[in-house]
N, C-alpha and C positions, 0 to 999 in steps of 0.2 A: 504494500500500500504506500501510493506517496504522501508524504507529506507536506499538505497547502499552506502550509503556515508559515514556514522559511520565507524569509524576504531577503533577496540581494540588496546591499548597501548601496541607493545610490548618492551618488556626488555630482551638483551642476556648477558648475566656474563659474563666479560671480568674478564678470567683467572692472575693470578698473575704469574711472573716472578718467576723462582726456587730461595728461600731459599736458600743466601749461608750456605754452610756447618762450623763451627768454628773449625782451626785449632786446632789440639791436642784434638779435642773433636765430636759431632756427634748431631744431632738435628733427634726430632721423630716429624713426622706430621701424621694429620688422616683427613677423610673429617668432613668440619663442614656446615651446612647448603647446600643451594641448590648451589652447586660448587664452594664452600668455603674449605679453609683448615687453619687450628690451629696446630702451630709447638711450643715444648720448645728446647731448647737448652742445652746442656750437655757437660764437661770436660770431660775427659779419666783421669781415674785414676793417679794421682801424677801433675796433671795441673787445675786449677781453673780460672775464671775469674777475673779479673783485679779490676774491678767494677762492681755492679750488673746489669744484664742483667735484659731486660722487663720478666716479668715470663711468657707469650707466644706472639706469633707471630699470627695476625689473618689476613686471606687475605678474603674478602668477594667479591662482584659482579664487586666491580668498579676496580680490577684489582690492588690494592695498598695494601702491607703489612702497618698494625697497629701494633703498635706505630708509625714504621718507617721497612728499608728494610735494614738498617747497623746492621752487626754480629760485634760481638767483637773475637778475637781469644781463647784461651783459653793460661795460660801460666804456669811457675812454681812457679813467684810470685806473691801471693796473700794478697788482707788483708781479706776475708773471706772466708770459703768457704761451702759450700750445701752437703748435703746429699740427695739422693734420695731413695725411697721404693717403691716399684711396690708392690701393691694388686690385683691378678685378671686382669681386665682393668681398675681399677686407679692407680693414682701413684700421690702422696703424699711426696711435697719437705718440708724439714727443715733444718733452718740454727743454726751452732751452733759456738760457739767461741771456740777458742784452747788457754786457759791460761798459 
C-alpha cells in the first residue's frame, strides 16, 4: 500500500529586488544558479568610487542581495581607482595607484 501522506519538500526562489544602479557609473549582472543573479558595479569614465565597493553582488533563492543591497554612487573624488579588461566572457579587474 502506498502511502499518500508523504509530501516532497518544496522550495520557490524568492527573487531579489532590482540592483540599484550607481550614479555616474552602470552595474552588469548575469544569471547565477537556479534564479540567482551576480552583479559588479562600475564608474563611467573620469568618476570612481569613494571607497571600495564588494567586488560582486550575489542574490540567490532567499530573495537578499550578498554582502548587502547599498550601492555607493560613483564620484570624481577618489582615493583609488580600478581598471577593468573584458576577455571574451571574462573580465578581469585591477587596481593600480596613481603616484
Amino acid at each position: 500500500m502506498i502511502d499518500k501522506s508523504f509530501r516532497f519538500p518544496l522550495s520557490i526562489a524568492t527573487p531579489c529586488d532590482d540592483l540599484p544602479t550607481p550614479q555616474n557609473g552602470a552595474k552588469a549582472c548575469d544569471k547565477w544558479l537556479e534564479g540567482g543573479k551576480v552583479c559588479t558595479l562600475h564608474c563611467n569614465v573620469g568618476y570612481d568610487f569613494a571607497s571600495k565597493p564588494p567586488e560582486f553582488y550575489a542574490c540567490g533563492g532567499g530573495g537578499k542581495w550578498l554582502p548587502h543591497d547599498t550601492v555607493q554612487d560613483c564620484s570624481g573624488e577618489t582615493k583609488y581607482q580600478t581598471k577593468t579588461a573584458c576577455l571574451g566572457h571574462l573580465m578581469y579587474m585591477y587596481k593600480y595607484e596613481d603616484h
